[in-house]
PyMOL Python script that loads the backbone (N, CA, C, O; Angstrom):
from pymol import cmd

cmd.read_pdbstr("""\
ATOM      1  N   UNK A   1      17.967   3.993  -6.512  1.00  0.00           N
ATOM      2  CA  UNK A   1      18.873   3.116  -5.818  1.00  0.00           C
ATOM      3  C   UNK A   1      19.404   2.085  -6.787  1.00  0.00           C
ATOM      4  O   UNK A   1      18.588   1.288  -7.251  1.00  0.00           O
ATOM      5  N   UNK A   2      20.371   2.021  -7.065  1.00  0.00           N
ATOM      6  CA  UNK A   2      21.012   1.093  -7.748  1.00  0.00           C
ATOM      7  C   UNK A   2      22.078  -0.002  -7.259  1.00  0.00           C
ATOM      8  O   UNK A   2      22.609  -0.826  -8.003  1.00  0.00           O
ATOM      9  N   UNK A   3      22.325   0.144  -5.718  1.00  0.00           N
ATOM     10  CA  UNK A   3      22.993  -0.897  -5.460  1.00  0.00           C
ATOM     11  C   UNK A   3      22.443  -1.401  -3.932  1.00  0.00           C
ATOM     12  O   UNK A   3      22.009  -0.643  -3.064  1.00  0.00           O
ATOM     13  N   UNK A   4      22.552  -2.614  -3.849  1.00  0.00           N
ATOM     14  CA  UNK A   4      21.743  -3.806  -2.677  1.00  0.00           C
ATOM     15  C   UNK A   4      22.547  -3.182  -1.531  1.00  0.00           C
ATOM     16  O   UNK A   4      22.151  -3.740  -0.508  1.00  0.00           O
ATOM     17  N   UNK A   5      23.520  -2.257  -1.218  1.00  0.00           N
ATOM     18  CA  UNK A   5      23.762  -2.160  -0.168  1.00  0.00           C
ATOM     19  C   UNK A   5      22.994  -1.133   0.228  1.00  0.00           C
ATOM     20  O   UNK A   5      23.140  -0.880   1.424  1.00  0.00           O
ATOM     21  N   UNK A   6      22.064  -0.302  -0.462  1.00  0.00           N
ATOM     22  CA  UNK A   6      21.209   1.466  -0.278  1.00  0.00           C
ATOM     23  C   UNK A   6      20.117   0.114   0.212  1.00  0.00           C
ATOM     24  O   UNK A   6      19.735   0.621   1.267  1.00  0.00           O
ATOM     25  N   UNK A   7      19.651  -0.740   0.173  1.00  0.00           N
ATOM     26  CA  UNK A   7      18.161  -1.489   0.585  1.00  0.00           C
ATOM     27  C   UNK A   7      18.345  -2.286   2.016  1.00  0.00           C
ATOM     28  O   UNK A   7      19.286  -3.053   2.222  1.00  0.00           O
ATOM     29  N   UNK A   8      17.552  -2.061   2.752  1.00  0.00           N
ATOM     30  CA  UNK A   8      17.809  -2.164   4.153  1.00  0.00           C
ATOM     31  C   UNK A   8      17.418  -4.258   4.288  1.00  0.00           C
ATOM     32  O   UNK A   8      17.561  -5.006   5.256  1.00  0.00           O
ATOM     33  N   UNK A   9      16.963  -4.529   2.991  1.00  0.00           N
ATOM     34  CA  UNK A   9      17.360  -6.287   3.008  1.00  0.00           C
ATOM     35  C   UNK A   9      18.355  -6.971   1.714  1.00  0.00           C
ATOM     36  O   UNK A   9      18.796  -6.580   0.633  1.00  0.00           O
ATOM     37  N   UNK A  10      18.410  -8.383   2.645  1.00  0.00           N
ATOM     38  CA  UNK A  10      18.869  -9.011   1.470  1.00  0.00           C
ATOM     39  C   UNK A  10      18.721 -10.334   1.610  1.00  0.00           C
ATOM     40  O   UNK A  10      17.690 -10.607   2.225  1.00  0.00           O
ATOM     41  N   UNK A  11      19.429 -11.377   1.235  1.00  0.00           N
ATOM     42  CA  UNK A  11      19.294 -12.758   1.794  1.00  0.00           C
ATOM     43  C   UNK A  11      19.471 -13.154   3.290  1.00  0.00           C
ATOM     44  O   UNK A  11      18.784 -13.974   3.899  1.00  0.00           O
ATOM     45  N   UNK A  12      20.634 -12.342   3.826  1.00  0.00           N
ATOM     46  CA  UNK A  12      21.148 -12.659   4.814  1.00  0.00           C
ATOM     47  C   UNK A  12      20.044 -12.295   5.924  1.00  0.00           C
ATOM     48  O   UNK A  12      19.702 -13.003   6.871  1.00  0.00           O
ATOM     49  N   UNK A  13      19.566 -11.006   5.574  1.00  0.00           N
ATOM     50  CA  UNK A  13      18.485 -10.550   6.964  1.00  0.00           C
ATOM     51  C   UNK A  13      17.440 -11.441   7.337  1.00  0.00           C
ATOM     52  O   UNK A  13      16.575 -12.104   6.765  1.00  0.00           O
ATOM     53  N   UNK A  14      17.959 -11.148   8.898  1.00  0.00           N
ATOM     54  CA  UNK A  14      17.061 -11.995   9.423  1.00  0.00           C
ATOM     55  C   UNK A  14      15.694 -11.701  10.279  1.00  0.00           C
ATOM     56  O   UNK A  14      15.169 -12.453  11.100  1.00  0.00           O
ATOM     57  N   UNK A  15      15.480 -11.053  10.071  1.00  0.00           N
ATOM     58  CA  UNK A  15      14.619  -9.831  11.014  1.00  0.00           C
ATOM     59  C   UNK A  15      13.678 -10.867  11.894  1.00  0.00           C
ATOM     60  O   UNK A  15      14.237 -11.495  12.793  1.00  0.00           O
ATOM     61  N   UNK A  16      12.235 -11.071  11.657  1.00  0.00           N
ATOM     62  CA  UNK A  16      11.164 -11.621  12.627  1.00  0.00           C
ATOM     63  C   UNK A  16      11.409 -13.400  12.157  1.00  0.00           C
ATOM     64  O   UNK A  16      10.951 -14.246  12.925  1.00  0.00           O
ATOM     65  N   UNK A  17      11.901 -13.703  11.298  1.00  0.00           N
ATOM     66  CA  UNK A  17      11.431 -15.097  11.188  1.00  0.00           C
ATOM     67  C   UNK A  17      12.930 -16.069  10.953  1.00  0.00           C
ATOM     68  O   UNK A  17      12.832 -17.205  10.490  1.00  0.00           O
ATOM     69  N   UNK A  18      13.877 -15.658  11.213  1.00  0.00           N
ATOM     70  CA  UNK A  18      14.799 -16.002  11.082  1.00  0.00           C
ATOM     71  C   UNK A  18      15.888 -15.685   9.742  1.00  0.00           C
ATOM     72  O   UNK A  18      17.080 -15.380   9.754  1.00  0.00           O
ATOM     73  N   UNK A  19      14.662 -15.957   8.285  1.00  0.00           N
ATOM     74  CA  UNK A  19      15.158 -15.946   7.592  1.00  0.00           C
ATOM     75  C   UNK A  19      14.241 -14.920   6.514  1.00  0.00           C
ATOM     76  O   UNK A  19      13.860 -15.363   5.431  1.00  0.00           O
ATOM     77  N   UNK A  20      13.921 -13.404   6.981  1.00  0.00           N
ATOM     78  CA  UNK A  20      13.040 -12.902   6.426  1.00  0.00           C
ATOM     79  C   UNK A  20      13.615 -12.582   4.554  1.00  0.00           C
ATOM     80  O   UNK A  20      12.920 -12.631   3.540  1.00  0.00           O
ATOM     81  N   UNK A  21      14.994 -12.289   4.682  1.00  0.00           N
ATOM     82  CA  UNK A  21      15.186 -11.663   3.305  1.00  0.00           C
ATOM     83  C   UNK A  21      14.798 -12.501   1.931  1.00  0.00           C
ATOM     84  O   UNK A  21      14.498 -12.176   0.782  1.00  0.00           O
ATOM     85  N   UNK A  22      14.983 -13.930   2.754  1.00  0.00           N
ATOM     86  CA  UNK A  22      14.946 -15.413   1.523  1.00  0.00           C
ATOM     87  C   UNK A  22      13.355 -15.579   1.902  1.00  0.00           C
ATOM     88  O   UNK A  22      12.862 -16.457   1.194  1.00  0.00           O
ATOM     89  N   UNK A  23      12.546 -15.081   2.676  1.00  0.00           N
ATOM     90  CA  UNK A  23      10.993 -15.198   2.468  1.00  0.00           C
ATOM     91  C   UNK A  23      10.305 -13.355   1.573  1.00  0.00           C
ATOM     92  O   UNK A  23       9.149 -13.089   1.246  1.00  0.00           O
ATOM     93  N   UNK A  24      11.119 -12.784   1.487  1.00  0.00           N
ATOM     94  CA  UNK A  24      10.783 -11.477   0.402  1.00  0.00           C
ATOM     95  C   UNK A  24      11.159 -11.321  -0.702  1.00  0.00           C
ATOM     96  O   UNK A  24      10.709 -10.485  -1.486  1.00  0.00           O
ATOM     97  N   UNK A  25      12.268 -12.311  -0.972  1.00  0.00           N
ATOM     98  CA  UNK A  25      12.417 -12.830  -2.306  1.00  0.00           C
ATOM     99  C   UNK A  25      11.790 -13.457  -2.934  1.00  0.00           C
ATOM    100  O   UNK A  25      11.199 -12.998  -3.911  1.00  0.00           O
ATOM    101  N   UNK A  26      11.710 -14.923  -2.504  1.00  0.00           N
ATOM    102  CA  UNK A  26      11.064 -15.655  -2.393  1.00  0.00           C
ATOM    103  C   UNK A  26       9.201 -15.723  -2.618  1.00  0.00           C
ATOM    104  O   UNK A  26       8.495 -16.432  -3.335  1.00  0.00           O
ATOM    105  N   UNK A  27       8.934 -14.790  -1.779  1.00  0.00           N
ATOM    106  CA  UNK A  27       7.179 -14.175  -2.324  1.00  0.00           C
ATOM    107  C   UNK A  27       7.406 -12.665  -3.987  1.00  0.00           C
ATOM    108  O   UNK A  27       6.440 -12.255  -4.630  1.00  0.00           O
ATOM    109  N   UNK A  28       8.616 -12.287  -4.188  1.00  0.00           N
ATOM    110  CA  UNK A  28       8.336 -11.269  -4.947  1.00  0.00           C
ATOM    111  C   UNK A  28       8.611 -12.149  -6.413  1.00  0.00           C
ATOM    112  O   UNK A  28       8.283 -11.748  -7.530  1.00  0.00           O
ATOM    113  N   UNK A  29       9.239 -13.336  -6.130  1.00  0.00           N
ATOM    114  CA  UNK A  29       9.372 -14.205  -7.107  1.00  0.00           C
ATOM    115  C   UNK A  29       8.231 -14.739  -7.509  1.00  0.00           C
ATOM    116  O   UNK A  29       7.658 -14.580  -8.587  1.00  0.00           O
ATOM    117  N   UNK A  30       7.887 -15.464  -6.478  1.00  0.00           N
ATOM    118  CA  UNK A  30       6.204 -15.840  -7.003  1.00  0.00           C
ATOM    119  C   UNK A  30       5.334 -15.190  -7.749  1.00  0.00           C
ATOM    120  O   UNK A  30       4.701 -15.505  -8.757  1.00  0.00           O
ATOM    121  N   UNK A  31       5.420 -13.833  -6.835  1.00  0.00           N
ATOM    122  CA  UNK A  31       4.215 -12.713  -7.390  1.00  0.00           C
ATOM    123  C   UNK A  31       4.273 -12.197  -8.678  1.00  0.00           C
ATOM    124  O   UNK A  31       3.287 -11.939  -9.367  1.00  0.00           O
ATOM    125  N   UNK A  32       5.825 -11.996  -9.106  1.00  0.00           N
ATOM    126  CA  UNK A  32       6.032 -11.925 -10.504  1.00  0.00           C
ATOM    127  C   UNK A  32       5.688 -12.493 -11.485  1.00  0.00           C
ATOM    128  O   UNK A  32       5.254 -12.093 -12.565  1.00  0.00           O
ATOM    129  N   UNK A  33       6.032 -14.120 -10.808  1.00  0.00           N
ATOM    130  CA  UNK A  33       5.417 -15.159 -11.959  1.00  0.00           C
ATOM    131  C   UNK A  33       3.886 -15.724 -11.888  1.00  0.00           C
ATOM    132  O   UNK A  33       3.487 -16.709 -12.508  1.00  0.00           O
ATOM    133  N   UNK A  34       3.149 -14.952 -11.057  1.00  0.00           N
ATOM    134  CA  UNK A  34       1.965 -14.998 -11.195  1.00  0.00           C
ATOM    135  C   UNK A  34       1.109 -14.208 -12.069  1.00  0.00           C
ATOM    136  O   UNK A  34       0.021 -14.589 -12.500  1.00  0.00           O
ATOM    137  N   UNK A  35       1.691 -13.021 -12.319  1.00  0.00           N
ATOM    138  CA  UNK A  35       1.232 -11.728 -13.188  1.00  0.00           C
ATOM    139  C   UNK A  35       1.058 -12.137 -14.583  1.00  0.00           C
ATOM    140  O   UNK A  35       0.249 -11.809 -15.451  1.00  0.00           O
ATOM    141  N   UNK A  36       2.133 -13.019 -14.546  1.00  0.00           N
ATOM    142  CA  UNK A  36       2.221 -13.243 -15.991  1.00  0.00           C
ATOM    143  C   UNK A  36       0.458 -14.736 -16.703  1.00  0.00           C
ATOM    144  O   UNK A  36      -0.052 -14.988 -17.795  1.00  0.00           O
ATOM    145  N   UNK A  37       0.291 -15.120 -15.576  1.00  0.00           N
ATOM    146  CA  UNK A  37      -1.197 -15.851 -15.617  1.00  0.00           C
ATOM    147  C   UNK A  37      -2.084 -15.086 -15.780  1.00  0.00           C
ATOM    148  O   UNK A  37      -3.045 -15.613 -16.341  1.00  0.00           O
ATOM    149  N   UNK A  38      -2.267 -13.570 -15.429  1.00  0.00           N
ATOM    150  CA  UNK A  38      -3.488 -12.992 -15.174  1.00  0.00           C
ATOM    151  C   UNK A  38      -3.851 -12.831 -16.713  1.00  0.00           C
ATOM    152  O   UNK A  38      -3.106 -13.036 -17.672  1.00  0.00           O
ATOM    153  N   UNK A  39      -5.264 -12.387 -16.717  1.00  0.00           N
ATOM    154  CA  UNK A  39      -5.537 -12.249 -17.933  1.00  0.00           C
ATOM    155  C   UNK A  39      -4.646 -10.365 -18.030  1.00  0.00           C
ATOM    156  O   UNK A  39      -4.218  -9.518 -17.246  1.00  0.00           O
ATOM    157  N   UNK A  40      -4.802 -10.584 -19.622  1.00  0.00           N
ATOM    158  CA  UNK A  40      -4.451  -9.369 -20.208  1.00  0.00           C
ATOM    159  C   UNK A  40      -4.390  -7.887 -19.734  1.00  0.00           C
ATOM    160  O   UNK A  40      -3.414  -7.165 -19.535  1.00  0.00           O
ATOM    161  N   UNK A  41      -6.229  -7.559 -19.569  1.00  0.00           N
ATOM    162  CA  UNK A  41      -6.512  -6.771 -19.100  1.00  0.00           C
ATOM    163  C   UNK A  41      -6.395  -6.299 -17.601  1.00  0.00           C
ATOM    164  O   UNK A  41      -6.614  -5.155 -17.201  1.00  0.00           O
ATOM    165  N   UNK A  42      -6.003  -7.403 -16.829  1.00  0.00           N
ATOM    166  CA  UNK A  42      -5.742  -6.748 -15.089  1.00  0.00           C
ATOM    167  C   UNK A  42      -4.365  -7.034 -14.482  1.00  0.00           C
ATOM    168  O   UNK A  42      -3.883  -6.936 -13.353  1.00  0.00           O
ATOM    169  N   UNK A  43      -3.758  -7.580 -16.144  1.00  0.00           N
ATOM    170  CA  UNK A  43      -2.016  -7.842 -15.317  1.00  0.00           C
ATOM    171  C   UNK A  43      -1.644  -6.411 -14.990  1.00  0.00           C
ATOM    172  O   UNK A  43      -1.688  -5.672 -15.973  1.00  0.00           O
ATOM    173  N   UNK A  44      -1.340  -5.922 -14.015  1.00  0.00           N
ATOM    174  CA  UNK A  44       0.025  -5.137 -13.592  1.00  0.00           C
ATOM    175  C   UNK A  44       1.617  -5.091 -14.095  1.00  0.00           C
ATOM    176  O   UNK A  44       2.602  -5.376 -13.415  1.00  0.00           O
ATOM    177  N   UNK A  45       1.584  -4.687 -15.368  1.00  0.00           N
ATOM    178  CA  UNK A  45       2.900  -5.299 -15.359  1.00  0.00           C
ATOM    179  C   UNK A  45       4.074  -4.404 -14.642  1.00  0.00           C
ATOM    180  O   UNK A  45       5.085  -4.856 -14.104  1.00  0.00           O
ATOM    181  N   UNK A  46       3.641  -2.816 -14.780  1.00  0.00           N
ATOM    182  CA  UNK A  46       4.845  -1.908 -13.977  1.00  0.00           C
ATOM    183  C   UNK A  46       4.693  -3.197 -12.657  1.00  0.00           C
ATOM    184  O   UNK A  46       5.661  -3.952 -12.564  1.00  0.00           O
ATOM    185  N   UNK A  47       3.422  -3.440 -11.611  1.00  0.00           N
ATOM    186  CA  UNK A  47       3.990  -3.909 -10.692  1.00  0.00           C
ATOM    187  C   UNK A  47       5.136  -5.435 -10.556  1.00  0.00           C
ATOM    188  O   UNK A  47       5.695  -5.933  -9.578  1.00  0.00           O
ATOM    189  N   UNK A  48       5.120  -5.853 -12.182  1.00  0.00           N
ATOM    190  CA  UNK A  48       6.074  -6.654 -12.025  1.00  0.00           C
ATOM    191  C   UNK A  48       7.631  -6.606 -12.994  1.00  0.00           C
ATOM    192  O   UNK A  48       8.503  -7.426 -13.280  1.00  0.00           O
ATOM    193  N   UNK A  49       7.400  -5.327 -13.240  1.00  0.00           N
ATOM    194  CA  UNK A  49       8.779  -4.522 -13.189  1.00  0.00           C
ATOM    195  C   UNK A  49       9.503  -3.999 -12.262  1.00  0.00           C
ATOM    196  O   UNK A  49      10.727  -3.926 -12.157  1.00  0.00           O
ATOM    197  N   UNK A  50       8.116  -3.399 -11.156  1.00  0.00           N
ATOM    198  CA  UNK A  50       9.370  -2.977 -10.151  1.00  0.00           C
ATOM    199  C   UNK A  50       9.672  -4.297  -8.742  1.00  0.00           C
ATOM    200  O   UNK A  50      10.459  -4.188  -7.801  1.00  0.00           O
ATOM    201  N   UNK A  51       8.923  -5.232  -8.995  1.00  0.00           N
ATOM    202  CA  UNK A  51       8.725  -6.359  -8.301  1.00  0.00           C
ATOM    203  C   UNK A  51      10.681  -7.036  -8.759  1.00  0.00           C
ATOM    204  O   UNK A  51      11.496  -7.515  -7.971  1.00  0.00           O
ATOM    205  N   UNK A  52      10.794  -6.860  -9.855  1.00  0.00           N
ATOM    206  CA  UNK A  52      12.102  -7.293 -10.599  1.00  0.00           C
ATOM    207  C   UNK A  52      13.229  -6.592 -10.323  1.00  0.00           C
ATOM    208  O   UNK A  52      14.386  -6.958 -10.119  1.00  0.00           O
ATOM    209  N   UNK A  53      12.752  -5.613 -10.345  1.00  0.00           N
ATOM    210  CA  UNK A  53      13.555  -4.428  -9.922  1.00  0.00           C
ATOM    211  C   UNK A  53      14.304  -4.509  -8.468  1.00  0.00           C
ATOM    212  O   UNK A  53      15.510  -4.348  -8.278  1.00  0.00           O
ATOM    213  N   UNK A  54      13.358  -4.779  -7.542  1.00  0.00           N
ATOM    214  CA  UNK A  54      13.828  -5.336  -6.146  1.00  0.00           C
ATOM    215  C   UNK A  54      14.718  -6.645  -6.392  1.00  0.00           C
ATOM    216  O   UNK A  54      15.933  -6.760  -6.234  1.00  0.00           O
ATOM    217  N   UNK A  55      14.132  -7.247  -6.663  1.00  0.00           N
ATOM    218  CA  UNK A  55      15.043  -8.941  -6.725  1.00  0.00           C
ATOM    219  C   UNK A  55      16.132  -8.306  -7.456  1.00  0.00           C
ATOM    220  O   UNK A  55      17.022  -8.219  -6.610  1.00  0.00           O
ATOM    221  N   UNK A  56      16.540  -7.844  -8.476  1.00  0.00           N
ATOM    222  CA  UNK A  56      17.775  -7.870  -8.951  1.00  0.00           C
ATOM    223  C   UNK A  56      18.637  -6.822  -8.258  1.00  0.00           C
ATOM    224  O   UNK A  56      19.817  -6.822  -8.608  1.00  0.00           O
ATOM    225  N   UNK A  57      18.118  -5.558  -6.963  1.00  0.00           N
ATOM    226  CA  UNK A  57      19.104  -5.221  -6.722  1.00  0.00           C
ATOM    227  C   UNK A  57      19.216  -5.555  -5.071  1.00  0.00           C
ATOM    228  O   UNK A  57      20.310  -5.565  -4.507  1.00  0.00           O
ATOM    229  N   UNK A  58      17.941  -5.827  -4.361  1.00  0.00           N
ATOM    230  CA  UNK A  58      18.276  -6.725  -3.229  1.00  0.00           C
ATOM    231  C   UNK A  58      19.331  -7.908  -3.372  1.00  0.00           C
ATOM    232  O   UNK A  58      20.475  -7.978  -2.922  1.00  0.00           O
ATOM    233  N   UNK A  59      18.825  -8.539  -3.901  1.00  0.00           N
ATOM    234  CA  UNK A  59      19.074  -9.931  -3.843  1.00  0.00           C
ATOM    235  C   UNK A  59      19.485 -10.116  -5.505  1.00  0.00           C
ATOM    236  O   UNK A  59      18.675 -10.406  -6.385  1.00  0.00           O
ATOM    237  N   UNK A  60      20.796  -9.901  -5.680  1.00  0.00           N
ATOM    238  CA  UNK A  60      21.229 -10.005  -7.222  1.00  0.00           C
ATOM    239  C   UNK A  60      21.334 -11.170  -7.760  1.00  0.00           C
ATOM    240  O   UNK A  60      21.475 -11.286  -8.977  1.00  0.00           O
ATOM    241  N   UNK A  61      21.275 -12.338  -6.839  1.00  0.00           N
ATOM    242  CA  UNK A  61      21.740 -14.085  -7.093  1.00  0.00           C
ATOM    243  C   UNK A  61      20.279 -14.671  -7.349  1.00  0.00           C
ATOM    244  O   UNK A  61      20.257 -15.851  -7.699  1.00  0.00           O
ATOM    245  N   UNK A  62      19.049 -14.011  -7.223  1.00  0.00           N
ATOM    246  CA  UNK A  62      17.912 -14.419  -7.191  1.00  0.00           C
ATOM    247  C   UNK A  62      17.715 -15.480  -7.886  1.00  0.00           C
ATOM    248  O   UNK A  62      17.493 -16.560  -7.338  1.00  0.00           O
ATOM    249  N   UNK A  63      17.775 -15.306  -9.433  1.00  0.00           N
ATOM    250  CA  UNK A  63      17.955 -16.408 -10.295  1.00  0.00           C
ATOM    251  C   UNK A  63      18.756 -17.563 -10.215  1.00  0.00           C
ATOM    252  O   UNK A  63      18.431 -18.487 -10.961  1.00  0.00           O
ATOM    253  N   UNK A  64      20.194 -17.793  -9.130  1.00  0.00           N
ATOM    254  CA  UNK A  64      20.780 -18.865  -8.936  1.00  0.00           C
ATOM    255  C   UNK A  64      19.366 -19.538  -8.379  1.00  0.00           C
ATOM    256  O   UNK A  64      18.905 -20.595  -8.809  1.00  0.00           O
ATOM    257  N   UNK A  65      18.822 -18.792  -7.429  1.00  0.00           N
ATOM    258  CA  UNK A  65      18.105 -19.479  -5.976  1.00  0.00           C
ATOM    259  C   UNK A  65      17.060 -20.266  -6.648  1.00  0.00           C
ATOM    260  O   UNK A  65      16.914 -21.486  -6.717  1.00  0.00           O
ATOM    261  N   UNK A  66      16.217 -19.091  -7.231  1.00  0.00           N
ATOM    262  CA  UNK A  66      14.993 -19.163  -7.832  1.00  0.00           C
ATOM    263  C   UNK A  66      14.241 -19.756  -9.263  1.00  0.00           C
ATOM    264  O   UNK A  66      13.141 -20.227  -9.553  1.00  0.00           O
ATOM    265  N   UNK A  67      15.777 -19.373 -10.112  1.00  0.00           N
ATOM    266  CA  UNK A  67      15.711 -19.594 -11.427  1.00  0.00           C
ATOM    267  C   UNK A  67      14.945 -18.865 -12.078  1.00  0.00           C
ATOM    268  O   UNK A  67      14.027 -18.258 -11.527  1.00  0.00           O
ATOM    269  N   UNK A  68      15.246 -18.777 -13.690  1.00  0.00           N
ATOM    270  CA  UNK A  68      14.332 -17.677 -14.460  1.00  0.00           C
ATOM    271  C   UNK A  68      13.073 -17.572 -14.308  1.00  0.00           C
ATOM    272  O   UNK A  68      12.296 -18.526 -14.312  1.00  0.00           O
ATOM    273  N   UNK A  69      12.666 -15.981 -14.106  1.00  0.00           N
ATOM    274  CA  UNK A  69      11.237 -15.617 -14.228  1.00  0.00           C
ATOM    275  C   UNK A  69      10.667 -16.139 -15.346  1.00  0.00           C
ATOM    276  O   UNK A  69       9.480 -15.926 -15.590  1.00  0.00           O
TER     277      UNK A  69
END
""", "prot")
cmd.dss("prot")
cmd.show_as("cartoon", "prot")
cmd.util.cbc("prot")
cmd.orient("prot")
């Protein structure tokens, strides 16, 4: 999938909480920049490649919102 319209979110969706797409960004942002704390040996990094992977084609403005990983 290469473009945010094939992904069934984005900022705008609002599904259970009003504002679910800006709370799945929002946590995949975090989680990314948490990986990078772990020690060496138990970072995940594919999982924070494809964690990136989502944000940049969900939500392509991520970095306005969020700012650099």
């Amino acid at each position: 999938m290469s473009d945010a319209s094939a992904l069934p979110i984005n900022f705008k969706t609002q599904g259970i909480t009003g504002h679910d797409g800006f709370i799945i960004a929002e946590a995949l942002y975090f989680a990314a920049n948490r990986i990078d704390e772990m020690p060496d040996n138990a970072r995940p990094t594919s999982d924070k490649r494809d964690m990136l992977k989502i944000l940049n084609t969900a939500f392509p403005d991520w970095e306005d919102v969020f700012g650099p990983p």
